[in-house]
SERO-4910 file (N, C-alpha, C, O; in steps of 0.05 Angstrom, whole numbers):
BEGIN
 pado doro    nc1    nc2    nc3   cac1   cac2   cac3    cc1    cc2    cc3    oc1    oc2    oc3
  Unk    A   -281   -155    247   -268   -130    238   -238   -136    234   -224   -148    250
  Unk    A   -229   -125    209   -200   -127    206   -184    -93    202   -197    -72    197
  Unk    A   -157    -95    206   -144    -78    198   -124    -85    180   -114   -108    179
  Unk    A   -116    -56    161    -97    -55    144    -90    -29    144   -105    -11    152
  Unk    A    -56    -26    132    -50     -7    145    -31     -5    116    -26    -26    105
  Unk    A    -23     15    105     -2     24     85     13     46     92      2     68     98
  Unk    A     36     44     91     54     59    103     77     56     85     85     34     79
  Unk    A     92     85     73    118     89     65    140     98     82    143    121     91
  Unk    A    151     83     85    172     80    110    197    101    103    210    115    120
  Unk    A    199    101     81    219    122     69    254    103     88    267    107    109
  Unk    A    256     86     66    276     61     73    278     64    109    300     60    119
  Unk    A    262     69    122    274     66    151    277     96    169    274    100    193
  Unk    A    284    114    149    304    135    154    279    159    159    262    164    142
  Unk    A    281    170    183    270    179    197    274    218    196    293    228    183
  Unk    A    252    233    212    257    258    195    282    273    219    287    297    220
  Unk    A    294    253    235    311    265    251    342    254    243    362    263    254
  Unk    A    341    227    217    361    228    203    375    198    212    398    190    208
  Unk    A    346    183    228    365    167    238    356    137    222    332    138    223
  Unk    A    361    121    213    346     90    205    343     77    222    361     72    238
  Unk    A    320     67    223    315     51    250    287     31    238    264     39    245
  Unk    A    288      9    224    262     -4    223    251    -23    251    230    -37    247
  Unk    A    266    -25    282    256    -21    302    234      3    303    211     -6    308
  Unk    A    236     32    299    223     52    310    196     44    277    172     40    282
  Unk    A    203     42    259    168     29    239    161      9    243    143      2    228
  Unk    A    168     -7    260    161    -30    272    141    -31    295    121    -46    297
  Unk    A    151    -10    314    137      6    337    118     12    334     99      5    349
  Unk    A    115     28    311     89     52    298     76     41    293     53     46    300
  Unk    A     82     12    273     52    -10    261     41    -22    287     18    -21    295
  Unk    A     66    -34    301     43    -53    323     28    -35    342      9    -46    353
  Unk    A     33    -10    347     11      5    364    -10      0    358    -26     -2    376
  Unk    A    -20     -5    328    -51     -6    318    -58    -29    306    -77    -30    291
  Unk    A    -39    -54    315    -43    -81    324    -50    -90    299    -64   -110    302
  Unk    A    -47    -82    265    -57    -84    239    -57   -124    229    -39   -141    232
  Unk    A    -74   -126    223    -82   -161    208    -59   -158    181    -44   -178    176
  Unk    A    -58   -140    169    -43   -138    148    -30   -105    141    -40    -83    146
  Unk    A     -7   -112    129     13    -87    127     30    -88    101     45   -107     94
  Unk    A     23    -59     86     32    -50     54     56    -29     61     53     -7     72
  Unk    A     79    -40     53    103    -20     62    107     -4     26     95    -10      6
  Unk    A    118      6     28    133     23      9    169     25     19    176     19     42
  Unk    A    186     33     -2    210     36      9    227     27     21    247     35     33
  Unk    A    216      8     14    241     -7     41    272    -19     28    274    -34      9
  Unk    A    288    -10     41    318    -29     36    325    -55     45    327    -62     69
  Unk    A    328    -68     27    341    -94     26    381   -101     21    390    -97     -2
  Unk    A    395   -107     38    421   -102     29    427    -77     27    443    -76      8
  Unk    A    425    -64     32    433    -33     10    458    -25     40    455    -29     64
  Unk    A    481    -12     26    501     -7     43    487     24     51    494     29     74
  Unk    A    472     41     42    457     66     57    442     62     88    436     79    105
  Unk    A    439     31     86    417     24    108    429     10    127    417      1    146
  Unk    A    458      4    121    473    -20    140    466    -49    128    469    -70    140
  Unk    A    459    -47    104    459    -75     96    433    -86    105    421   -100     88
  Unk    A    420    -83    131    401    -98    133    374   -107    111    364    -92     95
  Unk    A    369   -127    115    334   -137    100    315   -124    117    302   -139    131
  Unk    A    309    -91    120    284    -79    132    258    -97    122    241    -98    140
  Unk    A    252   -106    105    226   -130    105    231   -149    122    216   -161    138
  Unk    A    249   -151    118    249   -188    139    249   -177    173    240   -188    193
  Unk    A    263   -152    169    273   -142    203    250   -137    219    246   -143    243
  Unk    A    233   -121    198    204   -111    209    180   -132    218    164   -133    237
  Unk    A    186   -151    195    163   -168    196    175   -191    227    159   -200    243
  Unk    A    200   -195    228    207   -205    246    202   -204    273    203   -224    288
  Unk    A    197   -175    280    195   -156    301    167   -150    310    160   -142    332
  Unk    A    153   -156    289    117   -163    282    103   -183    297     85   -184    313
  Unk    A    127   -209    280    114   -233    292     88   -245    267     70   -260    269
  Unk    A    102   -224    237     87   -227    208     95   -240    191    119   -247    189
  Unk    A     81   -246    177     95   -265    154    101   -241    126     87   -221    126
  Unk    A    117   -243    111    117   -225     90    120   -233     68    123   -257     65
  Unk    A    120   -215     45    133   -224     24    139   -194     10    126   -173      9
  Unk    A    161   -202      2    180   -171    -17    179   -175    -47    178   -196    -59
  Unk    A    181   -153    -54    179   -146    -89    198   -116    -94    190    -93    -94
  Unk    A    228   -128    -99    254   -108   -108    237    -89   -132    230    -99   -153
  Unk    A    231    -64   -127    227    -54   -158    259    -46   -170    263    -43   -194
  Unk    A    281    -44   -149    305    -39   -165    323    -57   -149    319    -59   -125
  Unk    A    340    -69   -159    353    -88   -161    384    -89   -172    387   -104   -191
  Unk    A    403    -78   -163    443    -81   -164    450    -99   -156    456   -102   -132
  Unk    A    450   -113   -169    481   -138   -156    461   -143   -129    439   -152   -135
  Unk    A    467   -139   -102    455   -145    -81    449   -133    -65    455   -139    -42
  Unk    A    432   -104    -75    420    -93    -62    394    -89    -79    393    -88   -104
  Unk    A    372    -87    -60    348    -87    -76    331    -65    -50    339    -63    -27
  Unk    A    307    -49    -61    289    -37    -51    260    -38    -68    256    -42    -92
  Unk    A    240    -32    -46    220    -42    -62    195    -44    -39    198    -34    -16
  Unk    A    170    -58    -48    153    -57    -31    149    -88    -20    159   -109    -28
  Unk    A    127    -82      5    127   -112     21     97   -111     22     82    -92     18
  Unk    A     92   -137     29     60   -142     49     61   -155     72     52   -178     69
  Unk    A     68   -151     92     57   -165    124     32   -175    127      9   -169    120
  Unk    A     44   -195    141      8   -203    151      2   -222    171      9   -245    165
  Unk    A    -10   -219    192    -22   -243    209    -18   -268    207     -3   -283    220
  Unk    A    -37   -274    184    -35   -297    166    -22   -307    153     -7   -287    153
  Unk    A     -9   -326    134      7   -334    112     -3   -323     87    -21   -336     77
  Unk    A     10   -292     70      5   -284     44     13   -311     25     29   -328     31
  Unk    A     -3   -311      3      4   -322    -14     15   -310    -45     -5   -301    -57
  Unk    A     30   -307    -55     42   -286    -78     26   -297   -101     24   -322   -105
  Unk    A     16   -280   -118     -6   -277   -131     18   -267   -164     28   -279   -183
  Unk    A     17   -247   -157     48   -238   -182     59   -209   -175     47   -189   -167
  Unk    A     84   -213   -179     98   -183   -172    107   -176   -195    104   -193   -212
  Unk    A    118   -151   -202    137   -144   -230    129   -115   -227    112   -105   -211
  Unk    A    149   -102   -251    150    -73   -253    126    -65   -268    111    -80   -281
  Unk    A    124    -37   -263     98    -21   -274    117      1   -306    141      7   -308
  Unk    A    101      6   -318    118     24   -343    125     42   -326    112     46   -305
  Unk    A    147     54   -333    157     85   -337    177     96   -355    185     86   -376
  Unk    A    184    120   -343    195    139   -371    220    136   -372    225    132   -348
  Unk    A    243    137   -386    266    137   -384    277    146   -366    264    164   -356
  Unk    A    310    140   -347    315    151   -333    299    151   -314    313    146   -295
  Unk    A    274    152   -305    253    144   -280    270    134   -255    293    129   -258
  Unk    A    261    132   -235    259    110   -215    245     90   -222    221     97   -224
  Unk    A    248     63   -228    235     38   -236    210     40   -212    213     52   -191
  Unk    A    192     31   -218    169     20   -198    153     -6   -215    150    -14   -238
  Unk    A    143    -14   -185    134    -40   -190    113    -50   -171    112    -40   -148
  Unk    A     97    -68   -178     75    -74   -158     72    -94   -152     78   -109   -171
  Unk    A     62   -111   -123     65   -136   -111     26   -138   -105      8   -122   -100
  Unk    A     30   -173   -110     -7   -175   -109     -6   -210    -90     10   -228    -97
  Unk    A    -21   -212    -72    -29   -221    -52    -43   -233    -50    -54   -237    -71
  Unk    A    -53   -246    -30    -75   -266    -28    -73   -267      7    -55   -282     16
  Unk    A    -89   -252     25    -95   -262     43   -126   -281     52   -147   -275     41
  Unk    A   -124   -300     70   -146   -311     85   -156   -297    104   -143   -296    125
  Unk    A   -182   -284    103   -193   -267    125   -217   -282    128   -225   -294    109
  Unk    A   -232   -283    152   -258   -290    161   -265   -304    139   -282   -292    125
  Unk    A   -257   -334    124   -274   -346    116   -269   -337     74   -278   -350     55
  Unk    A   -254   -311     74   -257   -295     50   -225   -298     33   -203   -300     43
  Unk    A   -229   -298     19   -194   -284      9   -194   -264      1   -211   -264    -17
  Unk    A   -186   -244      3   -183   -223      0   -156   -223    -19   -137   -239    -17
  Unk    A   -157   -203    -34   -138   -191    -52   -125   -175    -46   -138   -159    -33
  Unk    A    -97   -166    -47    -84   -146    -39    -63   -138    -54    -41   -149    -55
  Unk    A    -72   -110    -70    -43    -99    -92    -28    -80    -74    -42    -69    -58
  Unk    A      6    -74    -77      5    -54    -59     35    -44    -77     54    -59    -83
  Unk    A     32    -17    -81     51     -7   -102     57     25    -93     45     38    -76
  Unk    A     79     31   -112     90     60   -107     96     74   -132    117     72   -144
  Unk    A     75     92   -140     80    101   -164     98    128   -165    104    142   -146
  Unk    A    106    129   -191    117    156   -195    117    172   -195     94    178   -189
  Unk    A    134    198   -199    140    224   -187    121    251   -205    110    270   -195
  Unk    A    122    241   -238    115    250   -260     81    248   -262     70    230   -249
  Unk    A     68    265   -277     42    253   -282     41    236   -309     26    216   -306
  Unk    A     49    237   -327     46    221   -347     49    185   -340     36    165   -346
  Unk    A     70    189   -325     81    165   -314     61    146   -301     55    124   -311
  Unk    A     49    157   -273     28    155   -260      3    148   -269    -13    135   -255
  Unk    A     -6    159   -299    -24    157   -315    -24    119   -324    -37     99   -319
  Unk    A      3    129   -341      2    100   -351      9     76   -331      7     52   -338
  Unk    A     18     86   -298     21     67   -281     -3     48   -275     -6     23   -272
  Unk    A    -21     73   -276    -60     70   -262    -70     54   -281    -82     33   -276
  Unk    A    -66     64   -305    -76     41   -329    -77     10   -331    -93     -9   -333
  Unk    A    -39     18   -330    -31    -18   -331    -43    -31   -306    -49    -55   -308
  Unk    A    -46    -17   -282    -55    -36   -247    -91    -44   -256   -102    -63   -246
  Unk    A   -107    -24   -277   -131    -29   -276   -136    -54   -299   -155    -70   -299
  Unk    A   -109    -53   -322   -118    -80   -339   -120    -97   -344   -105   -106   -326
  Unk    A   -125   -113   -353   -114   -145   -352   -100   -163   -336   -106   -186   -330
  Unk    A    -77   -149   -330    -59   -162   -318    -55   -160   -297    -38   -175   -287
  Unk    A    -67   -143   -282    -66   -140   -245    -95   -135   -238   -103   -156   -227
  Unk    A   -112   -118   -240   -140   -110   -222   -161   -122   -253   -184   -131   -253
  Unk    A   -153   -121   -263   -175   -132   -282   -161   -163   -297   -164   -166   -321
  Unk    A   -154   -174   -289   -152   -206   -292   -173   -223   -277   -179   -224   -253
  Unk    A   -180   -233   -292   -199   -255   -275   -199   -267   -247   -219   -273   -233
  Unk    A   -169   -268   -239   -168   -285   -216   -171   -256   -196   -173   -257   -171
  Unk    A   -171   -240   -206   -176   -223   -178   -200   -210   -181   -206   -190   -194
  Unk    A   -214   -225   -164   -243   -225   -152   -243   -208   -127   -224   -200   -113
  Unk    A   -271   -204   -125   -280   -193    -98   -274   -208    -80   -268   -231    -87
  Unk    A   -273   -202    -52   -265   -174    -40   -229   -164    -59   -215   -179    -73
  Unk    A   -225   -144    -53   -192   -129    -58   -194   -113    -55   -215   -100    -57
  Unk    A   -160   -102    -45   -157    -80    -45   -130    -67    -56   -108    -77    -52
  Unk    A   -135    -46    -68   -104    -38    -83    -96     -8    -67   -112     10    -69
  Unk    A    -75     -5    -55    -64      7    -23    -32     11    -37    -20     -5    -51
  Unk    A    -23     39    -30      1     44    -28     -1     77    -36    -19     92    -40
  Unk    A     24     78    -35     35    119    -48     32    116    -72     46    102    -87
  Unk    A     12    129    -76     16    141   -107     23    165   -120     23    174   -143
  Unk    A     28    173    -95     46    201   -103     13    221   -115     20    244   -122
  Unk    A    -11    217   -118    -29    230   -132    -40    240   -108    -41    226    -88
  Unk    A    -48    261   -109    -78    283    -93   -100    273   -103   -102    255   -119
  Unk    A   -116    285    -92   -144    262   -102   -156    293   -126   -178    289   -136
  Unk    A   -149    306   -131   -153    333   -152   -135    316   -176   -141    323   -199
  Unk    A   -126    307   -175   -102    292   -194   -115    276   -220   -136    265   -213
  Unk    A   -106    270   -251   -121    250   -253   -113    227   -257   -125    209   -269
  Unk    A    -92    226   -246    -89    193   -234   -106    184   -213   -115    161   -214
  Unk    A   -112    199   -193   -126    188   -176   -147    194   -182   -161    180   -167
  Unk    A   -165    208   -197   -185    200   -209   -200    180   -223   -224    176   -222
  Unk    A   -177    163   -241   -175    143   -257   -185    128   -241   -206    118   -247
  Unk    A   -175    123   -223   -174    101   -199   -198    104   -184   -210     83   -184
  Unk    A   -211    125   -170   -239    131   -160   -263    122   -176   -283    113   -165
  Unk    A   -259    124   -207   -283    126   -214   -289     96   -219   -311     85   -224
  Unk    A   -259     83   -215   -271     51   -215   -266     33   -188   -264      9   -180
  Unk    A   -264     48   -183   -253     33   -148   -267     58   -125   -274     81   -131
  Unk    A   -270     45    -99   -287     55    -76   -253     54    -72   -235     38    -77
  Unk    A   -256     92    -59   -244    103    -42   -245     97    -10   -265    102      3
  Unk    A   -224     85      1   -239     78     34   -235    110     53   -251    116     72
  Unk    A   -216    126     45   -229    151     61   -250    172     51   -254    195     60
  Unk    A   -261    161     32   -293    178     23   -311    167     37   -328    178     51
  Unk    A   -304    137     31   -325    123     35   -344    129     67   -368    124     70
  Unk    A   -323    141     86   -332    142    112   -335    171    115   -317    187    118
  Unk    A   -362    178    116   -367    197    123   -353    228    137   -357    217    159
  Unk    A   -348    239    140   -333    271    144   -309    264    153   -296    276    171
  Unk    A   -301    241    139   -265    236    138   -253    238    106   -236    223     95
  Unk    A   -264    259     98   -252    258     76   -225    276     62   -222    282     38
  Unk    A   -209    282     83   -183    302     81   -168    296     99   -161    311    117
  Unk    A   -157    263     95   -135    252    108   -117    255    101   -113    240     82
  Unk    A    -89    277    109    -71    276     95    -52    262    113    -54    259    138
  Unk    A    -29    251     93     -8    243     96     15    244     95     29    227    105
  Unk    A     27    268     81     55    278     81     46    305     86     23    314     86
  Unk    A     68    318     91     99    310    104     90    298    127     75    312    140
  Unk    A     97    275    137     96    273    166    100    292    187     91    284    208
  Unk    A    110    310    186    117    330    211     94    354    210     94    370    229
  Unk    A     74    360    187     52    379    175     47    370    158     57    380    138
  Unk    A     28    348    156     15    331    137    -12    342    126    -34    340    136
  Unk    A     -1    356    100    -21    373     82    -31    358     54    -53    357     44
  Unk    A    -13    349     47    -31    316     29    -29    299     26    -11    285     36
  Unk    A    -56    289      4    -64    259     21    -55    251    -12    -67    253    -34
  Unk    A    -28    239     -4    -23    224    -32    -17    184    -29     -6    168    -44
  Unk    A    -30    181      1    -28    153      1    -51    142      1    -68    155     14
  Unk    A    -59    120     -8    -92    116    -15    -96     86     -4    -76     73      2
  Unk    A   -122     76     -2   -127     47      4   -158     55    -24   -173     74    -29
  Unk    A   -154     35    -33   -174     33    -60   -185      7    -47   -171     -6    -31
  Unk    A   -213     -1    -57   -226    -19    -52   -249    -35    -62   -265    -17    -69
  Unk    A   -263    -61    -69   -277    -66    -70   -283    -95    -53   -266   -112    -46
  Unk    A   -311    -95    -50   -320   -118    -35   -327   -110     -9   -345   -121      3
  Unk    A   -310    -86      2   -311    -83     30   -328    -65     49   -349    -57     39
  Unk    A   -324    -60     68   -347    -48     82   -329    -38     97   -318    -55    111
  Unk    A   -320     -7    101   -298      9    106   -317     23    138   -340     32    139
  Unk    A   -300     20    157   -312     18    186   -297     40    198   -308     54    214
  Unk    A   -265     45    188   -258     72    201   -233     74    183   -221     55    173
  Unk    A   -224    104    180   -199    112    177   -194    127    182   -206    148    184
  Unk    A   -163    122    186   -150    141    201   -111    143    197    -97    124    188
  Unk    A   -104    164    205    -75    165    203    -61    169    235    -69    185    251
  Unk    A    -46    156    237    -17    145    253     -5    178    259      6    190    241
  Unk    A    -11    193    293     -4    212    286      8    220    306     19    242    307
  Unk    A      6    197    329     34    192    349     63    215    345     75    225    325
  Unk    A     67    217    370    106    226    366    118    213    346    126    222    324
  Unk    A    119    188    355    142    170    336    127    161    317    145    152    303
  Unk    A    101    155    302    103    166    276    107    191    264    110    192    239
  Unk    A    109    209    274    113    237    262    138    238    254    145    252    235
  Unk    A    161    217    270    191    226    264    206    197    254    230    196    252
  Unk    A    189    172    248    192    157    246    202    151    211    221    138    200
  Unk    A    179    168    200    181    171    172    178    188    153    203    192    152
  Unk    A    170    202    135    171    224    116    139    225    114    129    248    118
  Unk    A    122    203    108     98    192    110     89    182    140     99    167    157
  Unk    A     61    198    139     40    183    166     27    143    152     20    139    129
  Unk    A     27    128    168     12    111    161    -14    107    158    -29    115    176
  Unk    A    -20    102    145    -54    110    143    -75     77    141    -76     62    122
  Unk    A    -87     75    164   -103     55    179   -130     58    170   -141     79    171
  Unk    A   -141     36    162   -174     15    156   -187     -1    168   -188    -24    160
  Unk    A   -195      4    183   -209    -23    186   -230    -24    176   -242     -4    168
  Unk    A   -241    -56    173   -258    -58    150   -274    -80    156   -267    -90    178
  Unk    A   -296    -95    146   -295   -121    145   -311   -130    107   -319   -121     85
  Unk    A   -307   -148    122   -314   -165     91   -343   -160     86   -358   -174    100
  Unk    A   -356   -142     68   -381   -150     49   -391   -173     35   -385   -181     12
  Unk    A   -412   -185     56   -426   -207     42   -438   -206     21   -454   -188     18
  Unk    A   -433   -225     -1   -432   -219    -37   -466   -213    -40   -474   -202    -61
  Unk    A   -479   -217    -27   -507   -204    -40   -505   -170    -26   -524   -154    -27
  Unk    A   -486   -165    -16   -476   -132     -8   -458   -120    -23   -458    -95    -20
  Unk    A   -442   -128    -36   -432   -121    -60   -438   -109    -85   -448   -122   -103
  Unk    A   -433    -82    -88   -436    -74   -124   -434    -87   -138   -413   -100   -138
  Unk    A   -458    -92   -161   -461   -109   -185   -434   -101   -208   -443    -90   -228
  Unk    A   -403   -104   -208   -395    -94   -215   -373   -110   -222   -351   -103   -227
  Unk    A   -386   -142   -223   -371   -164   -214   -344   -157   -241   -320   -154   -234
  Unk    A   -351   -155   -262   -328   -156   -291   -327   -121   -296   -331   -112   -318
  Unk    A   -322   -109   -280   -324    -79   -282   -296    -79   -296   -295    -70   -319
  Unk    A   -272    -87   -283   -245    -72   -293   -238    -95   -314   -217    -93   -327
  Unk    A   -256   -118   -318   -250   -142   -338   -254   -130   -374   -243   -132   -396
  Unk    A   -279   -118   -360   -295    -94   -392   -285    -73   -397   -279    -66   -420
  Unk    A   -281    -55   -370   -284    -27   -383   -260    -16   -411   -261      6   -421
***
């Protein structure tokens, strides 16, 4: 059995006003996660004290990481990370479309070693807009990230997408990818924001290959005030390929 965990840290900065990637540091190892999808995080940035919150966190872990700036000044950058147990291997990072004026976003892709498997791992933060989101979902399902050849079964594509599952961005995404909080029986209204009255569920773990064993959201004190977002926890294990949906070139075709 493994865990994974995605969490938007909301750069550090907590709903009591304070930054602290000690106190999101805290919150992940409580649930002792194999691998970890951040959102938000500050790199350099004079808002945060300058610190590398990727390197600080993963440090504090005892994880290996790797970062992907979706915005980038001179020498400050923010953006998403992947933690992990193991040694990630970087697969390809870069920006996702958006609309003028936007917040840039961008998505980071992975390669962990689990039981014997590699597993895939995309982990991104889409936009605020629906149009935007539309064409975000598109570009992650074509060619060039979830439907490229080299990303085979098992994977998983994990992060804020800013979408409700009524949405049809996140529909897009359902009807070609296993949902891991459907997938588990009368857990299907995990919400995740606001952290302090968390009424929706706009952070997702998408999946294939896997065999989804529990989920759940991070709902502790100090996650509640830790971040803007609850973290939201999987465990899972690997589906042996004759247990797998025949679905091998699904996002290669459609």
């Amino acid at each position: 059995m493994f865990r994974i965990l995605t969490y938007n840290v909301h750069y550090c900065r907590g709903t009591d006003g304070r930054v602290s990637p000690t106190r999101i540091a805290e919150v992940i190892a409580s649930c002792r996660p194999d691998i970890v999808a951040l959102q938000e995080l500050d790199v350099g940035r004079a808002r945060s004290g300058r610190i590398d919150q990727a390197r600080e966190i993963a440090r504090e872990l005892g994880m290996h990481m790797l970062f992907h700036p979706s915005i980038e000044v001179m020498e400050e950058r923010y953006g998403n990370a992947v933690l992990s147990v193991r040694p990630a291997k970087l697969v390809k990072a870069g920006p996702l479309p958006g609309r003028p004026g936007a917040e840039p976003r961008g998505a980071l892709w992975t390669t962990v070693q689990l039981g014997g498997a590699t597993l895939q791992v995309v982990t991104t933060h889409l936009g605020l807009r629906r149009p935007e989101r539309l064409l975000q979902v598109e570009t992650l399902l074509g060619p060039d990230w979830l439907g490229h050849p080299a990303c085979r079964e098992p994977f998983m594509l994990l992060g804020d997408f800013n979408a409700v599952p009524r949405s049809r961005a996140y529909r897009s995404l359902a009807m070609r990818l296993d949902d891991a909080s459907v997938a588990v029986a009368g857990r299907r209204r995990i919400a995740t924001f606001p952290s302090w009255l968390p009424v929706a569920r706009i952070d997702h773990v998408f999946a294939c290959g896997i065999e989804v064993l529990r989920v759940e959201t991070l709902r502790g004190r100090l996650a509640r005030v830790a971040s803007d977002h609850l973290p939201l926890l999987v465990e899972f294990q690997i589906a042996a390929a004759r247990e797998r949906p025949a679905r091998a070139n699904a996002l290669q075709t459609a």
